[in-house]
C-alpha positions as CSV (number, residue, x, y, z in Angstrom):
1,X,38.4,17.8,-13.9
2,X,38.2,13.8,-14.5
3,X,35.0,12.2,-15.2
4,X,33.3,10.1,-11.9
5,X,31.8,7.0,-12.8
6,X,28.0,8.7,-13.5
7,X,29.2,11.0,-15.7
8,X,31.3,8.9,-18.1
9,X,28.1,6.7,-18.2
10,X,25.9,9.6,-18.9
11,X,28.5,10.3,-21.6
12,X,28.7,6.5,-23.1
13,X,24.8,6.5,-23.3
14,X,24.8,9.8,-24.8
15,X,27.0,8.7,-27.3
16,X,25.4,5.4,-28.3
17,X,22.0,6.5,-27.9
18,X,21.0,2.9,-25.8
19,X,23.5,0.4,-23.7
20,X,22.7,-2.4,-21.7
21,X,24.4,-2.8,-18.5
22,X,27.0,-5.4,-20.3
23,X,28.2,-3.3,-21.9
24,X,28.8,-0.1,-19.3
25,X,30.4,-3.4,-17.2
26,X,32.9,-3.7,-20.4
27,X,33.7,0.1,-21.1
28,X,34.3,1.5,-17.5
29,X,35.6,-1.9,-16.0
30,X,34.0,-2.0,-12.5
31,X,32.0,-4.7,-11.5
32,X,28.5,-5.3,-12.3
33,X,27.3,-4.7,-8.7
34,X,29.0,-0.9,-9.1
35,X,27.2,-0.2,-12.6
36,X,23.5,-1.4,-11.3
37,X,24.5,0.9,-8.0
38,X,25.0,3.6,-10.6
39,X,22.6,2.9,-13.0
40,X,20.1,2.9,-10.3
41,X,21.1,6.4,-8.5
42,X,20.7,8.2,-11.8
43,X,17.5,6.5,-12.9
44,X,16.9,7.7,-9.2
45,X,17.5,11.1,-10.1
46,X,15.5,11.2,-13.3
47,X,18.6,11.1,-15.3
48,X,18.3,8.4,-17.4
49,X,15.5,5.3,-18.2
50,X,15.5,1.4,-18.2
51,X,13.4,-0.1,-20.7
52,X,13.0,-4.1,-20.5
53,X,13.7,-7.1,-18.1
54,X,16.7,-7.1,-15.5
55,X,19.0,-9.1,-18.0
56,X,18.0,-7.6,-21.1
57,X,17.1,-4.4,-19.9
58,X,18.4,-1.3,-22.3
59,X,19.0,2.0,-20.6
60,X,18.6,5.5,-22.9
61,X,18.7,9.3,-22.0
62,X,15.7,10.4,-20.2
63,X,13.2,12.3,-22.0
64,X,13.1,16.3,-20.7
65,X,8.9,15.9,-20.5
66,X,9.6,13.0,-18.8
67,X,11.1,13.8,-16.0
68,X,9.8,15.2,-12.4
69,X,12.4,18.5,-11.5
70,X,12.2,17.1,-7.9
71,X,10.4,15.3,-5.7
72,X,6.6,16.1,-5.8
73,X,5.8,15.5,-1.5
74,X,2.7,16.0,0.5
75,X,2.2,16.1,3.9
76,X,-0.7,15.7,5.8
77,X,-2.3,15.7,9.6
78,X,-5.4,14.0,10.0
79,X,-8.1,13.5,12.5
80,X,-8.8,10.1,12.9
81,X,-13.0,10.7,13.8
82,X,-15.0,10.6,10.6
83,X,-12.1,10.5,8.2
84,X,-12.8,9.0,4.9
85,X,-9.6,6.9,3.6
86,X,-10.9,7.5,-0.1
87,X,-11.9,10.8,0.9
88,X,-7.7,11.8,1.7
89,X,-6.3,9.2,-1.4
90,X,-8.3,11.7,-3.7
91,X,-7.1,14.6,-2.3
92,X,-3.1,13.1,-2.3
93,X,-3.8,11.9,-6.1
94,X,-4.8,15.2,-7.2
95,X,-1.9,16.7,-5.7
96,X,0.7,14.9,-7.0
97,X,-1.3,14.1,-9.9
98,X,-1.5,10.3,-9.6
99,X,-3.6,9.5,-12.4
100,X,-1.4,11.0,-15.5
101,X,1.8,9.6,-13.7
102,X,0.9,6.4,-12.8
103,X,0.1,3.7,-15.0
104,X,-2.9,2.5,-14.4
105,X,-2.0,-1.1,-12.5
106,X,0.1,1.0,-10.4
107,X,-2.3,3.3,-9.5
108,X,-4.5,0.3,-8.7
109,X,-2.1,-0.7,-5.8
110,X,-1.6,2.8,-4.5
111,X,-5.2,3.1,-4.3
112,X,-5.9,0.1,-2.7
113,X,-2.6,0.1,0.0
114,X,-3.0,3.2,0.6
115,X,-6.9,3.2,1.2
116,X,-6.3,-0.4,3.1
117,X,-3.3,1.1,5.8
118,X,-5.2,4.2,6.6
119,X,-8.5,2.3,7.3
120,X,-6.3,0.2,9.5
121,X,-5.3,3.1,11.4
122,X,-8.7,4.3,11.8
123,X,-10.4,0.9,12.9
124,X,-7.1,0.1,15.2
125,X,-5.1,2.6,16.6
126,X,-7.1,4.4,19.2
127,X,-5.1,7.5,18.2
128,X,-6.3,11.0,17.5
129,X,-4.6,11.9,14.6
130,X,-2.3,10.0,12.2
131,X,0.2,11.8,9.9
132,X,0.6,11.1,6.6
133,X,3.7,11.0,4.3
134,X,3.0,10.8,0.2
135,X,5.7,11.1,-2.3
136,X,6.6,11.0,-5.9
137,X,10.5,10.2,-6.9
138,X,11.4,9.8,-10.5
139,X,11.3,6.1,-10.3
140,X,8.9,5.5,-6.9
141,X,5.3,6.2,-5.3
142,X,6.1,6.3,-1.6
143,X,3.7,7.0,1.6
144,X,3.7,6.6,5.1
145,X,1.0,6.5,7.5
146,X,2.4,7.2,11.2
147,X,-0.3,7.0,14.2
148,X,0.7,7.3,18.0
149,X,-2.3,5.0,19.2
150,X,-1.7,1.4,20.9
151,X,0.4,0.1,18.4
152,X,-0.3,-2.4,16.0
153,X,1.6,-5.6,17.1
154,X,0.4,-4.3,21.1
155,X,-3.2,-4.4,20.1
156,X,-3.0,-8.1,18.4
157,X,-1.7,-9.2,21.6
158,X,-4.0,-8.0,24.0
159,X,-6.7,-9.0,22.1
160,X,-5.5,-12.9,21.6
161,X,-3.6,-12.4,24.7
162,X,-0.5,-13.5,23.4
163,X,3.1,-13.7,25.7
164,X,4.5,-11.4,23.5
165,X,4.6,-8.7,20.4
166,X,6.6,-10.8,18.2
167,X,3.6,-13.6,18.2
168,X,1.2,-10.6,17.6
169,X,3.0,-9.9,14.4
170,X,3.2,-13.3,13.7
171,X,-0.7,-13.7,13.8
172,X,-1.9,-10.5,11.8
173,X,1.0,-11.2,8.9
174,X,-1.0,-14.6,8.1
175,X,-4.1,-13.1,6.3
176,X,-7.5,-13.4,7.7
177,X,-6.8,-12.6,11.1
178,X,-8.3,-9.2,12.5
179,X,-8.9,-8.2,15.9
180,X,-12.4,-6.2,14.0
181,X,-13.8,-8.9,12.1
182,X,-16.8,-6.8,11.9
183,X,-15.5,-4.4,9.7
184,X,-12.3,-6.5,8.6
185,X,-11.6,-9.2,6.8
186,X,-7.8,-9.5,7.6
187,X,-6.6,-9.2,4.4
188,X,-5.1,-6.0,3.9
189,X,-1.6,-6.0,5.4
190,X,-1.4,-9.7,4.1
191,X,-1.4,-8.5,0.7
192,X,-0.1,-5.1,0.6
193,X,3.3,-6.2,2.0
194,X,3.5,-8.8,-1.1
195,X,2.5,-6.2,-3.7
196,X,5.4,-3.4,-2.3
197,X,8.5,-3.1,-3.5
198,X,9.4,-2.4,0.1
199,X,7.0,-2.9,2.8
200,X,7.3,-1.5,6.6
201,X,6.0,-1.3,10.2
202,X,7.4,-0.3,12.6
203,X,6.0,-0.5,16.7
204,X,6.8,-0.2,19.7
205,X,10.4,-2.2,19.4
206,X,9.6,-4.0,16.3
207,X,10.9,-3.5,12.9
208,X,9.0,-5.7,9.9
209,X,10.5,-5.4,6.3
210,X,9.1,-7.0,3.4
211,X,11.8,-6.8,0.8
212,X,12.4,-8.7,-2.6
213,X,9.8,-11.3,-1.2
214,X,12.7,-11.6,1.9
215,X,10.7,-10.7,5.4
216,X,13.0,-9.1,8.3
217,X,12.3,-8.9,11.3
218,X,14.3,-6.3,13.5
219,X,14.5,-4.4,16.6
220,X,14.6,-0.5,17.1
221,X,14.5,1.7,19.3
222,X,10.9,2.0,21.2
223,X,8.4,3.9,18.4
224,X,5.1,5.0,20.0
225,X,2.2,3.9,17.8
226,X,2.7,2.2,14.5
227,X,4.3,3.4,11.3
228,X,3.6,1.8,8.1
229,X,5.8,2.6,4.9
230,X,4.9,1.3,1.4
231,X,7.3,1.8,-1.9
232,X,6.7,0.7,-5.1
233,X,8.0,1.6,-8.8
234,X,6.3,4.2,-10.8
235,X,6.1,1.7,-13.9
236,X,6.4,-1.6,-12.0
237,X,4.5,-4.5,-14.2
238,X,3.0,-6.1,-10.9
239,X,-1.0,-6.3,-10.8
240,X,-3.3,-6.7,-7.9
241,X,-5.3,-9.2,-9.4
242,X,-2.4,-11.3,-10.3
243,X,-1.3,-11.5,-6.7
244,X,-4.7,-12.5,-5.3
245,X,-4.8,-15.2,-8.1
246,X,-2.1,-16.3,-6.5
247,X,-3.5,-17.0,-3.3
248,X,-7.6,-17.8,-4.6
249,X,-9.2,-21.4,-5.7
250,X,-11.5,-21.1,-8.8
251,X,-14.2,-19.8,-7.2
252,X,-12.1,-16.4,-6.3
253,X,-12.3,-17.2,-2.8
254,X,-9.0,-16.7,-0.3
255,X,-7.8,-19.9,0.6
256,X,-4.1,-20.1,1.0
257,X,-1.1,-18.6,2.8
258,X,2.2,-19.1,3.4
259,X,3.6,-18.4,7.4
260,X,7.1,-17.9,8.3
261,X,7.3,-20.2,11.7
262,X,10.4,-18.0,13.3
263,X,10.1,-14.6,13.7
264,X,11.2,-13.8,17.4
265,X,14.4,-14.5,18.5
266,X,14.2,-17.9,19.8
267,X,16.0,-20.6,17.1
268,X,13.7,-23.1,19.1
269,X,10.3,-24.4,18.7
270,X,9.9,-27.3,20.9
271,X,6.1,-26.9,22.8
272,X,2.5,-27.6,21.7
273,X,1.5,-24.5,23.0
274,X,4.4,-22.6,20.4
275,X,2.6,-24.8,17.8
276,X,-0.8,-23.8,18.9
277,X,-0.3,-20.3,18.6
278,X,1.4,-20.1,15.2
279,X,-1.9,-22.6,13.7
280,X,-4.2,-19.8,15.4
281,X,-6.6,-18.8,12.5
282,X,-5.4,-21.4,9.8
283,X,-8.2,-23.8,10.1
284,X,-9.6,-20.8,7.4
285,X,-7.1,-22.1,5.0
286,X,-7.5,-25.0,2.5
287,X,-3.5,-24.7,1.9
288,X,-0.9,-23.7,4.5
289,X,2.9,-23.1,3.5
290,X,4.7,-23.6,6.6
291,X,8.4,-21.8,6.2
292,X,10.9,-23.2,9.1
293,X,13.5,-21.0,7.5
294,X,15.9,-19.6,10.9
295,X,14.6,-22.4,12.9
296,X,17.4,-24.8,14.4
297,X,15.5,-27.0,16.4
298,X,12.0,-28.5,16.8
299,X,10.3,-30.7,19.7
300,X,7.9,-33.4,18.9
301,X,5.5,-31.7,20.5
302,X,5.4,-28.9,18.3
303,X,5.9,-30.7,15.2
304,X,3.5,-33.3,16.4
305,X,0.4,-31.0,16.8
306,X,1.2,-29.6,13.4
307,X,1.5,-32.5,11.4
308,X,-0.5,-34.7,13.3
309,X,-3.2,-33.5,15.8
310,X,-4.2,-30.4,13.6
311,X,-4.1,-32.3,10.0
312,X,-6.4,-34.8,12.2
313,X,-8.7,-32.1,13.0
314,X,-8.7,-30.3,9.4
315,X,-7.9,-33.3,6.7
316,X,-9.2,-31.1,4.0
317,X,-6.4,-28.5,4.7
318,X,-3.1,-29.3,3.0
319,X,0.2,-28.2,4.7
320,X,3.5,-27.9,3.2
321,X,6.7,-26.6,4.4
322,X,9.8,-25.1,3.4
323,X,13.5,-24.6,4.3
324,X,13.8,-27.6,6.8
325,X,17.0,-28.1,8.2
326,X,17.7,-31.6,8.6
327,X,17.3,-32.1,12.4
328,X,13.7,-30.2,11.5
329,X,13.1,-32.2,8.8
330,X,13.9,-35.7,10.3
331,X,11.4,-35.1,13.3
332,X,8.8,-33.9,10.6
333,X,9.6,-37.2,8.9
334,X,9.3,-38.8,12.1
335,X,6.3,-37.7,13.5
């Protein structure tokens, strides 16, 4: 019986002890795309392991100690009344034995996106219960937290009565906005989808991926409630406090975000009113990252009570934007 692709790989690694990608490309000849497919299916299946960055990245035999037989999954159905988010991360940790597995930056962001989506269910959802989805892949920590309350993108618009979901979304994906500001300080969807591998949430006819840093928004079919799905790698480098660096002045406080401008399906943003809703909350921010990427067209209007009437109002707030088209960026210019 002739080899497949996986097994001759398995066989050329086996051979040579360690191989880079380059050279996998060389001996099978099939395209780079086709040996990172592969390469990433068995490193899926526990199979083999990367050591390194993308380009110089070596790949070896995986250790038998090493390896998880299959995936390690717990389910879980919660009442929402009195539940303690810590209270159900311990008992998921012990379960699937979080802290030997898990480096401990990794277990760091599980902790804290985990801890953070739950209490967001608790605090928001108006549901009863909320079911809960943990797993443990040879290369990923997964979990999903699934309530069937008002939904998430329903609730933000009701409570800044917005026209629509979409500009419900918009708001809460900004950072600092929370309809619960009480108990809330906004920030835990903001940075949990930037610390993911793959981020999700899914309402009502709304689908929101955060992938590679790229956001998506989608449509589905109607979902009652909310579902929220986080990935990331079991031995991903990333480190919460480098992200919040990222968006903290000196004095640790939060003080900048960055706001995709398009995320329905209109192309065009012509009124004050569209420009109004999207600076909604930023006059919290001391720098604004404005990203026109998808947008086609822009009124004055719009542009002018960004760039003008609100920098007016807030000349201590810096805003910059991104991925102008030209007919954006000559009214931007203009105004």
């Amino acid at each position: 019986m002739q080899e497949g692709p996986k097994e001759k790989i398995l066989s050329f690694i086996k051979k040579n002890n360690e191989v880079s990608s380059k050279e996998l490309t060389h001996y099978l000849g099939i395209s780079r795309q086709m040996i990172a497919r592969h390469l990433s299916e068995l490193i899926e299946q526990g199979k083999i392991q990367k050591s390194g960055s993308t380009k110089k990245a070596i790949y070896r035999l995986a250790k038998k100690n090493s390896l998880i037989k299959k995936t390690n999954r717990v389910k879980l159905l919660k009442k929402l009344s009195k539940l303690s988010e810590d209270q159900v991360f311990s008992e998921v940790e012990l379960r699937l034995n979080l802290k030997e597995i898990l480096s401990n930056n990794v277990h760091s962001i599980c902790y804290y996106a985990f801890t953070e989506m739950l209490n967001n269910a608790m605090d928001h959802s108006g549901a009863k219960t909320v079911e809960i989805l943990a797993e443990l892949t040879h290369s990923h920590f997964h979990f999903s937290i699934r309530d069937k309350g008002i939904g998430i993108f329903n609730h933000v618009k009701k409570t800044f009565q917005f026209e629509n979901e979409y500009q419900g979304l918009e708001h809460i994906i900004k950072g600092k906005q929370t309809t619960f500001p009480e108990a809330h300080s906004g920030q835990g969807i903001f940075f949990t989808s930037r610390i993911a591998d793959e981020f999700e949430i899914k309402s009502h006819k709304i689908n929101y991926r955060v992938f590679n840093n790229e956001k998506v928004v989608g449509e589905i079919a109607f979902l009652k409630g909310t579902l929220i799905d986080f990935k990331i790698k079991r031995h991903s480098r990333k480190k919460l406090k480098d992200l919040f660096w990222k968006y903290a002045n000196e004095d640790f406080e939060f003080d900048r975000t960055d706001v995709r401008v398009k995320l329905d399906k209109s192309k065009k943003l012509i009124s004050r009113s569209q420009a109004k809703k999207i600076l909604l909350g930023l006059d919290d921010f001391k720098i604004i990252t404005l990203d026109f990427k998808g947008v086609e067209e822009v009124g004055q209007g719009f542009i002018d009570e960004i760039f003008h009437v609100f920098k007016k109002r807030h000349p201590g707030i810096q805003v910059i934007y991104v991925n102008a088209n030209p007919a954006v960026e000559f009214m931007i210019q203009r105004v």
